[in-house]
C-alpha positions as CSV (number, residue, x, y, z in Angstrom):
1,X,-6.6,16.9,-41.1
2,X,-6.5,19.8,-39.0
3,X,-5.6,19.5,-35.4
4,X,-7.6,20.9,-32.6
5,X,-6.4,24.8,-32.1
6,X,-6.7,26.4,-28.5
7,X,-7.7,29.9,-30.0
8,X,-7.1,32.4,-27.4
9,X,-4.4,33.0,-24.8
10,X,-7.4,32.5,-21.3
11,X,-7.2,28.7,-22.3
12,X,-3.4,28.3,-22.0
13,X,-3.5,26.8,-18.3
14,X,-4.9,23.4,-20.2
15,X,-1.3,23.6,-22.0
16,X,0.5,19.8,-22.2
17,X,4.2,19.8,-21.5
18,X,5.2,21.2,-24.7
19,X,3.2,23.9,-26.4
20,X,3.1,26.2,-30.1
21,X,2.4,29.4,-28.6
22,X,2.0,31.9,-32.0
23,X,0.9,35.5,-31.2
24,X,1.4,38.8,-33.8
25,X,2.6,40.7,-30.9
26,X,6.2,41.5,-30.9
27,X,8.3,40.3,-28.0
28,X,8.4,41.9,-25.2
29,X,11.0,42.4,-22.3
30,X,8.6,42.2,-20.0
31,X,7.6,38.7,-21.1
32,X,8.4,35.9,-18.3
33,X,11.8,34.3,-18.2
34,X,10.4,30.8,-19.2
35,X,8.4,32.8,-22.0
36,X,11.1,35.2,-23.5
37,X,13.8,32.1,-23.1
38,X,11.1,30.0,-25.5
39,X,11.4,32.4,-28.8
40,X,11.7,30.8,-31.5
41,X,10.8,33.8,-34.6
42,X,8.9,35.4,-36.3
43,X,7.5,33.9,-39.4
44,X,4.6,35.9,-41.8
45,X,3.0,38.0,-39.1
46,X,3.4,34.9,-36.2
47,X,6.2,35.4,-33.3
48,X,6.1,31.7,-32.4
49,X,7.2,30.4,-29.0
50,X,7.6,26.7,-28.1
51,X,6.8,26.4,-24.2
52,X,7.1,24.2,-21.9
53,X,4.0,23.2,-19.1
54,X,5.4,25.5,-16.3
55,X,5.3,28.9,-18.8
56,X,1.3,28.1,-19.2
57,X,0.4,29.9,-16.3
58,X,2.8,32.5,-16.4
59,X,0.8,36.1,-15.4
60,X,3.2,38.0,-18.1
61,X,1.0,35.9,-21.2
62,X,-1.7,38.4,-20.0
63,X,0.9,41.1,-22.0
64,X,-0.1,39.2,-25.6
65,X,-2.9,40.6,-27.2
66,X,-4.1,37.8,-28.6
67,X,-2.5,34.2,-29.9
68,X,-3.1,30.7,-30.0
69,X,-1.6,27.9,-28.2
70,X,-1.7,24.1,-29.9
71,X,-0.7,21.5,-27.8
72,X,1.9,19.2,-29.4
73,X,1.8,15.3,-29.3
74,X,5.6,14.3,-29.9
75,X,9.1,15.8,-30.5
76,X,8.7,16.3,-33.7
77,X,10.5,18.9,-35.6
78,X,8.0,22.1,-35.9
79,X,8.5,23.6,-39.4
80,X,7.0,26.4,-41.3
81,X,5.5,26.1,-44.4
82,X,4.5,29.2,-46.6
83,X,4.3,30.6,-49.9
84,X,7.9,31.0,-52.0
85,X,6.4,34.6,-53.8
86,X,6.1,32.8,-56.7
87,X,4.8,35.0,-59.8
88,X,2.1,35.3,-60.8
89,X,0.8,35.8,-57.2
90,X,-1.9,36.6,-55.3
91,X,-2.6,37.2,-51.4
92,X,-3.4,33.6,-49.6
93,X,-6.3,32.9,-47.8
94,X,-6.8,30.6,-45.4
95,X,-8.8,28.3,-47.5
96,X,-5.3,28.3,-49.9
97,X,-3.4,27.0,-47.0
98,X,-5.7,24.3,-45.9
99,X,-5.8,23.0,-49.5
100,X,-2.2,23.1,-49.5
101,X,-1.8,21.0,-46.6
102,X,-4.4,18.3,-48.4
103,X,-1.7,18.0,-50.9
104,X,1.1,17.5,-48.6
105,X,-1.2,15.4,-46.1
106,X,-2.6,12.9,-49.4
107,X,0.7,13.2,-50.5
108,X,2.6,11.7,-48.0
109,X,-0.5,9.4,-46.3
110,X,-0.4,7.4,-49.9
111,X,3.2,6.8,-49.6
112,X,2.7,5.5,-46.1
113,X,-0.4,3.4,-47.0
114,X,1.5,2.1,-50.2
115,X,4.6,0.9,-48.4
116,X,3.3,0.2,-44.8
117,X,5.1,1.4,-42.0
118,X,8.6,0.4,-40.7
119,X,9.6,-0.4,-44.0
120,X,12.5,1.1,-46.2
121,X,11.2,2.0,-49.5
122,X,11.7,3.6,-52.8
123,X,10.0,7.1,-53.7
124,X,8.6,8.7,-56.6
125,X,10.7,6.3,-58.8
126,X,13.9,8.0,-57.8
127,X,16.8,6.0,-57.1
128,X,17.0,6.2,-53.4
129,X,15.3,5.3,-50.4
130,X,13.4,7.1,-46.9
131,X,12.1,5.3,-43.8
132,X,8.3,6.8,-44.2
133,X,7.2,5.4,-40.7
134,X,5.2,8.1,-40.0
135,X,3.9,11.4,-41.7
136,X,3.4,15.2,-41.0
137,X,0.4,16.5,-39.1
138,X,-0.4,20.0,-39.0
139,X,-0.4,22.2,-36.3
140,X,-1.2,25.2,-36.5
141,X,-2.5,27.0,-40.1
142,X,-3.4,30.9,-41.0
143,X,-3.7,32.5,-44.2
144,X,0.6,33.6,-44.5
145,X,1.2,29.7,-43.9
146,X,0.6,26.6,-42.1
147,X,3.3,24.8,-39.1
148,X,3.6,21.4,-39.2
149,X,4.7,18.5,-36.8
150,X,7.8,16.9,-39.0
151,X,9.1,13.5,-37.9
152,X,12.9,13.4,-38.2
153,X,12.5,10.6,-40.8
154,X,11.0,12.6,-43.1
155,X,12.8,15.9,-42.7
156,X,15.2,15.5,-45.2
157,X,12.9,14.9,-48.2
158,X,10.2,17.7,-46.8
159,X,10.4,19.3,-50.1
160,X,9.2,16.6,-52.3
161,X,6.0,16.4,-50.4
162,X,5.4,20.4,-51.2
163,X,4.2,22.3,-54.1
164,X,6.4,24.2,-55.7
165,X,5.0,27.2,-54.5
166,X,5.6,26.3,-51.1
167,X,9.1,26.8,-48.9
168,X,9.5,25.8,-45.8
169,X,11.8,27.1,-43.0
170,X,12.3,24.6,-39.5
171,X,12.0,26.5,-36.8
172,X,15.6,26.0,-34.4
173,X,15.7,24.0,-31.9
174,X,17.1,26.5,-29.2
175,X,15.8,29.6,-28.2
176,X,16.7,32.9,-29.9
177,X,17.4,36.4,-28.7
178,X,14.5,38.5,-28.4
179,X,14.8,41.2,-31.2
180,X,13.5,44.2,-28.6
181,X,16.7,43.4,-26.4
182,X,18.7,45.5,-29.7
183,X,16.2,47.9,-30.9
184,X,15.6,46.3,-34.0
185,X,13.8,43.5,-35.5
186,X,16.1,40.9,-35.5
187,X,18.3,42.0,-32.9
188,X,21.5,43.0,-34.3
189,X,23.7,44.8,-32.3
190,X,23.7,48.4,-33.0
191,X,27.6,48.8,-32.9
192,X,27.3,45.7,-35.8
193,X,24.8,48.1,-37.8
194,X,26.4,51.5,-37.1
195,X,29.8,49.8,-38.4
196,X,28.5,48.9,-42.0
197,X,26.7,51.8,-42.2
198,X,30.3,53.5,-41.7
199,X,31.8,51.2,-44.1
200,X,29.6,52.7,-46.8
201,X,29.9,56.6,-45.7
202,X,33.2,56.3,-46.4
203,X,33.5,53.8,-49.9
204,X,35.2,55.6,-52.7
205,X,36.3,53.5,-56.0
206,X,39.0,51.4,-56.0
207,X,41.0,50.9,-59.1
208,X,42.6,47.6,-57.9
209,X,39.3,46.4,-56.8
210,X,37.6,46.6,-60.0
211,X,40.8,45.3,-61.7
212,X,40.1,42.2,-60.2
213,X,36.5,42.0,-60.3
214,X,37.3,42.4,-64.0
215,X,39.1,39.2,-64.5
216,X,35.5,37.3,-63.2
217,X,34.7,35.0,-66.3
218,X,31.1,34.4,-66.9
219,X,32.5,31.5,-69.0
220,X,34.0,30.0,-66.3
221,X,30.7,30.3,-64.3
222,X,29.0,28.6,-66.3
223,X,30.8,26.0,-67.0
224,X,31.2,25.1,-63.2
225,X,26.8,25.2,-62.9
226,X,27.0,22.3,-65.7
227,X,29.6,20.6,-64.1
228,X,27.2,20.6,-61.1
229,X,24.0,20.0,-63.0
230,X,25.4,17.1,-65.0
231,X,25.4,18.8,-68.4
232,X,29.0,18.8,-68.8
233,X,30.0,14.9,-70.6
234,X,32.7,14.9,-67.7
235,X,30.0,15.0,-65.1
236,X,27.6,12.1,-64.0
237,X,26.0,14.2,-61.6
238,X,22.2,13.3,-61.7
239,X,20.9,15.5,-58.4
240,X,22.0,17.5,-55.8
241,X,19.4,17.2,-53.2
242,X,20.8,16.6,-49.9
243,X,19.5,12.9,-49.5
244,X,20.4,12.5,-53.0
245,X,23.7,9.6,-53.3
246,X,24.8,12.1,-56.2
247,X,25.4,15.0,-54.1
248,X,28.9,13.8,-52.8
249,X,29.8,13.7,-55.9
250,X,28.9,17.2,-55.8
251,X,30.5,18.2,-52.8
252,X,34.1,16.3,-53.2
253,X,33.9,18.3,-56.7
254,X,33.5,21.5,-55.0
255,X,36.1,20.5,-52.4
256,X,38.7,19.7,-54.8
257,X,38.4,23.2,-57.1
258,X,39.0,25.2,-53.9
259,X,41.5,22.9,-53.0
260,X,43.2,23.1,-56.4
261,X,43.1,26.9,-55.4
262,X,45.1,26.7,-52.2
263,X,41.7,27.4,-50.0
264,X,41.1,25.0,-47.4
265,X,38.0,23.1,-47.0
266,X,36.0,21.0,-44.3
267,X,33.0,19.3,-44.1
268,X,30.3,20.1,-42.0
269,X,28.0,17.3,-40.3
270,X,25.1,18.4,-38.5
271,X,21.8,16.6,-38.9
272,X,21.5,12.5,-40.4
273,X,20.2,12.2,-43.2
274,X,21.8,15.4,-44.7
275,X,24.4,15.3,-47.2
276,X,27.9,17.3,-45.4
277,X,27.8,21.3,-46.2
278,X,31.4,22.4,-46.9
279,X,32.8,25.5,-45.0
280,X,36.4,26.9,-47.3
281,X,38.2,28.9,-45.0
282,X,40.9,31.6,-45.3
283,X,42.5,33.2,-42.2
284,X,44.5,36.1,-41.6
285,X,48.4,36.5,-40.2
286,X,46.9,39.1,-37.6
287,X,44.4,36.8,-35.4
288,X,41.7,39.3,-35.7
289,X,38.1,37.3,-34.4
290,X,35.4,39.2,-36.5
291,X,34.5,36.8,-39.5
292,X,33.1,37.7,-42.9
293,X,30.8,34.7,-44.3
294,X,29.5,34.9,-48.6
295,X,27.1,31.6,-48.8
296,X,25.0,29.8,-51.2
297,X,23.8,26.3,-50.7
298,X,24.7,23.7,-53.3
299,X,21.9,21.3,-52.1
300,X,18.7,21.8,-54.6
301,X,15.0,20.7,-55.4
302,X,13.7,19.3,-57.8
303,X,10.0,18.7,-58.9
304,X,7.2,17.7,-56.7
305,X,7.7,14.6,-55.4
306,X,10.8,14.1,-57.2
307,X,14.9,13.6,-56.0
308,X,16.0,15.2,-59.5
309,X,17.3,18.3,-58.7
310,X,20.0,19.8,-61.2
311,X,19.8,23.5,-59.9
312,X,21.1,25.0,-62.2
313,X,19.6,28.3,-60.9
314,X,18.6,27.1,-57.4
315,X,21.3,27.2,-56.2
316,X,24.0,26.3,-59.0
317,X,24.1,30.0,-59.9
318,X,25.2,31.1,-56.0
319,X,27.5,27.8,-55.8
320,X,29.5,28.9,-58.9
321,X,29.5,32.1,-57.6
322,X,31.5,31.4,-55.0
323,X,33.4,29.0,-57.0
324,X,34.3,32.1,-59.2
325,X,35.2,34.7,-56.1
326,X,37.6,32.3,-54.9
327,X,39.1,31.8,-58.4
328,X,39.8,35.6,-58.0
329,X,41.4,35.8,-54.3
330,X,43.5,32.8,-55.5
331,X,44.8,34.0,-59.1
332,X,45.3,37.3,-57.3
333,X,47.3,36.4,-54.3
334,X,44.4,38.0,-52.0
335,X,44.8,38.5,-48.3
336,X,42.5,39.9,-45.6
337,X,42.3,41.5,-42.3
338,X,39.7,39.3,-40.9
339,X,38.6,35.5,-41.4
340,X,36.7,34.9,-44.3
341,X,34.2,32.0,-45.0
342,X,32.9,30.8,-48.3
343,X,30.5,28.8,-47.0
344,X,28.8,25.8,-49.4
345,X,25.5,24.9,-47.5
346,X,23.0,21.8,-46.9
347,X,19.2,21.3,-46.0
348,X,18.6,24.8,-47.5
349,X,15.5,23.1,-49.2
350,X,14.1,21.6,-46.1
351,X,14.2,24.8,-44.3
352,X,17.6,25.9,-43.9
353,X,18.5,23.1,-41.6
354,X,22.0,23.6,-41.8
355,X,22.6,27.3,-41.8
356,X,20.6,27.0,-38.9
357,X,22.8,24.7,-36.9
358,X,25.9,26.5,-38.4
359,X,24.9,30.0,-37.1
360,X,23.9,28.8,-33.5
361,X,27.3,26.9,-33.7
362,X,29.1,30.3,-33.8
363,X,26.5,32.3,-31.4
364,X,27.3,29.3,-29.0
365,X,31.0,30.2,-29.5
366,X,30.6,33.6,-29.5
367,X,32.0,34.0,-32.3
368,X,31.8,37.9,-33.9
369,X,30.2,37.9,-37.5
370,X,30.5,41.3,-39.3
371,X,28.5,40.3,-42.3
372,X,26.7,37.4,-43.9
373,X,25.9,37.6,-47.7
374,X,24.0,34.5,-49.2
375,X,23.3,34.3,-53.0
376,X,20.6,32.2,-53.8
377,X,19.1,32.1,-56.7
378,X,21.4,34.9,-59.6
379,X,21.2,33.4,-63.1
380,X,17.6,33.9,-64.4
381,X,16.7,37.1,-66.4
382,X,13.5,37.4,-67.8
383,X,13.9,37.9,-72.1
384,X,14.0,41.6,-72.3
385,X,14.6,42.8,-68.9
386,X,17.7,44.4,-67.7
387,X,20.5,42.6,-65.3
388,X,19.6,42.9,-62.3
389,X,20.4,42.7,-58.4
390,X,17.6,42.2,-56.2
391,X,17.6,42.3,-52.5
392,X,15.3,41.6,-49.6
393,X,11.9,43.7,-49.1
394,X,11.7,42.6,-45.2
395,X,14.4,39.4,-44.4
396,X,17.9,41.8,-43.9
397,X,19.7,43.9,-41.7
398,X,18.9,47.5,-43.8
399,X,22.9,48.6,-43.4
400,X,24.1,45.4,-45.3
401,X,21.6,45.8,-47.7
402,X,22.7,49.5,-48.5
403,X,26.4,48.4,-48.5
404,X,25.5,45.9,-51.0
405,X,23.5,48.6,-53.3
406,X,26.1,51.0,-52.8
407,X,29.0,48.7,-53.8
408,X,27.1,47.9,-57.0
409,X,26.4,51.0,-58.3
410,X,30.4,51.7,-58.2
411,X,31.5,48.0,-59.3
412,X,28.5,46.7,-61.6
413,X,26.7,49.6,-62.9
414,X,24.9,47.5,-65.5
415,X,22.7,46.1,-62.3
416,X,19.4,47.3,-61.9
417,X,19.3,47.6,-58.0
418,X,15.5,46.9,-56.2
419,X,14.0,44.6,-54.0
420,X,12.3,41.3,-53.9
421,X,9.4,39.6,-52.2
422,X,11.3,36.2,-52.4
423,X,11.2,33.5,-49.4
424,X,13.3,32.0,-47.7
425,X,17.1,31.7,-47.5
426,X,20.1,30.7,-45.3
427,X,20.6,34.6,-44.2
428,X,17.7,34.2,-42.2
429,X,19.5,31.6,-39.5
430,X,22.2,34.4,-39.1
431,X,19.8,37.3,-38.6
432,X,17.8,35.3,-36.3
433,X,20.3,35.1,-33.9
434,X,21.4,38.9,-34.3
435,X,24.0,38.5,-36.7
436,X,24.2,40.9,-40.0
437,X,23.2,39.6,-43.1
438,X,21.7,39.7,-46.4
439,X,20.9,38.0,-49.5
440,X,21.9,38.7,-53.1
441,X,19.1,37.7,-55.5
442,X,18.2,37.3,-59.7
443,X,15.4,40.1,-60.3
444,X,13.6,42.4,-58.7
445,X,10.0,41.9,-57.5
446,X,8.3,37.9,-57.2
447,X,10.3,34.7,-58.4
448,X,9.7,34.5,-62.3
449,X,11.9,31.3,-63.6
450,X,9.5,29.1,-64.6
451,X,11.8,26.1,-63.8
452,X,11.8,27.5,-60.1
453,X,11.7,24.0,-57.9
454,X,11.4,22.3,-61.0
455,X,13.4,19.4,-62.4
456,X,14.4,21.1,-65.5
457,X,16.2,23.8,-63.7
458,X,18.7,23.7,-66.4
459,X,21.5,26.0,-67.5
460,X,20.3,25.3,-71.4
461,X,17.7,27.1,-71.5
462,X,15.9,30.9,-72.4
463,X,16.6,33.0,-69.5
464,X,19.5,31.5,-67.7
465,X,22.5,34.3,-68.2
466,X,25.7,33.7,-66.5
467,X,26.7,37.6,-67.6
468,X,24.3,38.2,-64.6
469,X,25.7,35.9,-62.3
470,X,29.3,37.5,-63.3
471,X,27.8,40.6,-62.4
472,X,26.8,39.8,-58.8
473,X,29.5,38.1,-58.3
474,X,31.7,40.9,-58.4
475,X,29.5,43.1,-55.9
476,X,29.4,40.3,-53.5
477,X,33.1,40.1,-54.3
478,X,33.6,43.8,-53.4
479,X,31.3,43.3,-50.3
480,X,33.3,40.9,-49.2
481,X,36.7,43.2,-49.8
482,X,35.6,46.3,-47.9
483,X,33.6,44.4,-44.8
484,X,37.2,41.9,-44.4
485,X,39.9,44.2,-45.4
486,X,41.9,43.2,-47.8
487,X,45.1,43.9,-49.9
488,X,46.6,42.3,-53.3
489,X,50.0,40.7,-52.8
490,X,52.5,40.0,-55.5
């Protein structure tokens, strides 16, 4: 049921001690310290704050043009909830929304009603178990999307309470950088922007570079996305959702190939409930500090209401990816200027939980990230379409997104370069924080697999073509050679 919404900003002063605060006005510099240190994005036309009882009758709120402020009754985790761009597709209204959230709402108020509360039970007839003690209440809801209230019980299966439609992204805990400090939207540095846009002035073909890309075997690819869906005989992998017992078994897999390939490997713990993400590491002789990070997340979804999540596409394709650029800095005795991550990430499907806690790890560090490129989603092609390489209309740093484009057209011409509506990925936590990044993508345009947050996200299947993963693999490959510097030992 809906909550009761404070529509305009003259009521704040009734504000409890924590607040949504969600306004379409961009930040502002001259916001109030209190204000401006509560930012927390911008998601689908909303720049959401979460404030606390002193900011309520700050003078600088009179700078908003308009907004709402919902009062909120726990601790809760606040989480966005909007459409995926799923085609076909049509602009949602608010009425769309609010009917969305009675699925979610029955959904999840039938599981609690079934089991009673307090008590550990199983779900959907999976083969696991979540403590349902309580269940999501809503917000906040407009026609791009609706915030909920999450309990941190239920966080980590989120996405079997959502239509398949639906994605949802958590909102961070800590406050983020106000994009007007940079002169940009997400406040990246200039000097970060300036220096890919430099990188791709001055790209010219490199005949050593394309060698190796050469040696990329879509066989190989796909053969590593059935090991991780299960459809290899020597795999008993049944799921790799993050809550999922299975996905171990998918993560010490993954561990061991880039083990096997001399890359070192560490888990990464960051939220209970979350299966470990898996950050592979390779360092250079000259202690230089400005990291290069490629990511996919090998977590996945399945159907609604379901654990089952094979992935084959979402995200086996990215996962194997990696697998498969590693393969080639191995076999080819790879070294580069600056530290590299191939990053293997968690909670993707529940709102890029751990990219999120990953990325404010390293702003917390101050740690300097050149680039972040995370491919999500790379193996579906539509029967008759071309290959292509899709990347993001609005969620990137523009630079990246030209290097990327650029670096394709010289390494894998047979791409079809455009852009696509597609929502959300693990990018977003690094941009958030004003770090560049991008995302790598399957086709141009709205999400067309038709197993897309679907159990049968298969590799056996009419569509699923690891030529195109082979293909973005090597730009992402060559991305990852000209932002890190690299040279080919013997």
């Amino acid at each position: 049921m809906l909550t009761a919404l404070v529509c305009l900003l003259p009521t704040l002063a009734t504000a409890r001690a924590h607040s949504l605060l969600l306004t379409p006005s961009a930040p502002s510099d001259a916001l109030h310290d209190c204000i401006a240190s509560s930012y927390r994005g911008h998601y689908a036309g909303q720049h959401a704050y979460l404030i606390t009882k002193g900011c309520s009758s700050s003078a600088s709120l009179g700078l908003l043009d308009s907004g709402s402020l919902t009062p909120l009754e726990s601790e809760d985790r606040i989480v966005w909830v909007g459409p995926s761009n799923v085609r076909p597709s049509t602009p949602s209204t608010l009425q769309d929304m609010l009917s969305a959230w009675e699925i979610i709402d029955s959904t999840a108020s039938s599981l609690l009603s079934q089991h009673g509360e307090d008590v550990q039970t199983s779900f959907s007839h999976d083969t696991y178990e979540v403590l349902l003690d309580r269940v999501p209440s809503l917000v906040h809801a407009t026609e791009t999307g609706l915030f909920l209230s999450v309990p941190s019980s239920i966080l980590p299966v989120l996405d079997t309470l959502l239509p398949p439609h639906l994605t949802p992204v958590a909102l961070p805990s800590y406050s983020l950088p106000l994009p007007s400090s940079y002169g940009n939207r997400w406040g990246v540095p200039e000097a970060k922007a300036a220096h890919l846009a430099n990188i791709t002035k001055h790209l010219q073909f490199n005949t050593r570079l394309a060698a190796i890309a050469s040696t990329i075997s879509a066989k190989e690819i796909l053969e590593d996305v059935r090991y991780l869906t299960g459809e290899r005989q020597d795999s008993d992998i049944q799921s790799r959702h993050s809550f999922h017992p299975d996905y171990l078994k998918a993560f010490s897999w993954v561990r061991r190939q880039m083990g096997a390939l001399g890359i070192e490997c560490s888990p990464y713990l960051y939220e209970e409930g979350f299966g470990p993400g898996l950050l592979c590491s390779i360092y250079p002789e000259t202690g230089s500090e400005d990291h290069v990070i490629i990511s996919a997340h090998l977590d996945s979804r399945g159907s609604f209401g379901s654990l089952r999540a094979p992935g084959a596409d979402d995200d086996g394709s990215g996962s194997a990816h990696l697998l498969a650029i590693a393969r080639a800095i191995s076999q080819h005795n790879v070294t580069f200027e600056h530290p590299v991550t191939l990053a293997f990430f968690t909670g993707e499907e529940q709102g890029l939980v751990m990219s999120s806690h990953f990325a404010h790890t390293l702003k917390k560090e101050n740690v300097s990230v050149q680039l972040n490129v995370q491919a999500d989603m790379l193996g579906y092609r539509v029967p008759g379409e071309p290959l292509q390489l899709a990347l993001p209309a609005t969620i990137d740093l523009p630079e990246a997104s030209f290097l990327v484009a650029n670096l394709s057209q010289l390494y894998a011409p047979e791409l079809v370069v455009g852009r696509t509506a597609a929502c959300c990925s693990d990018h977003q936590s690094f941009l958030q924080l004003g770090f560049p990044a991008t995302q790598v993508f399957e086709r141009n345009g709205w999400i067309a697999d038709p197993m897309y947050h679907n159990s049968g996200d298969l590799s056996d299947r009419e569509g699923y073509d690891a030529e195109q993963i082979k293909s973005i693999a090597k730009v992402t490959m060559a991305t990852l050679f000209e932002v890190a510097g690299w040279q080919q030992g013997k």
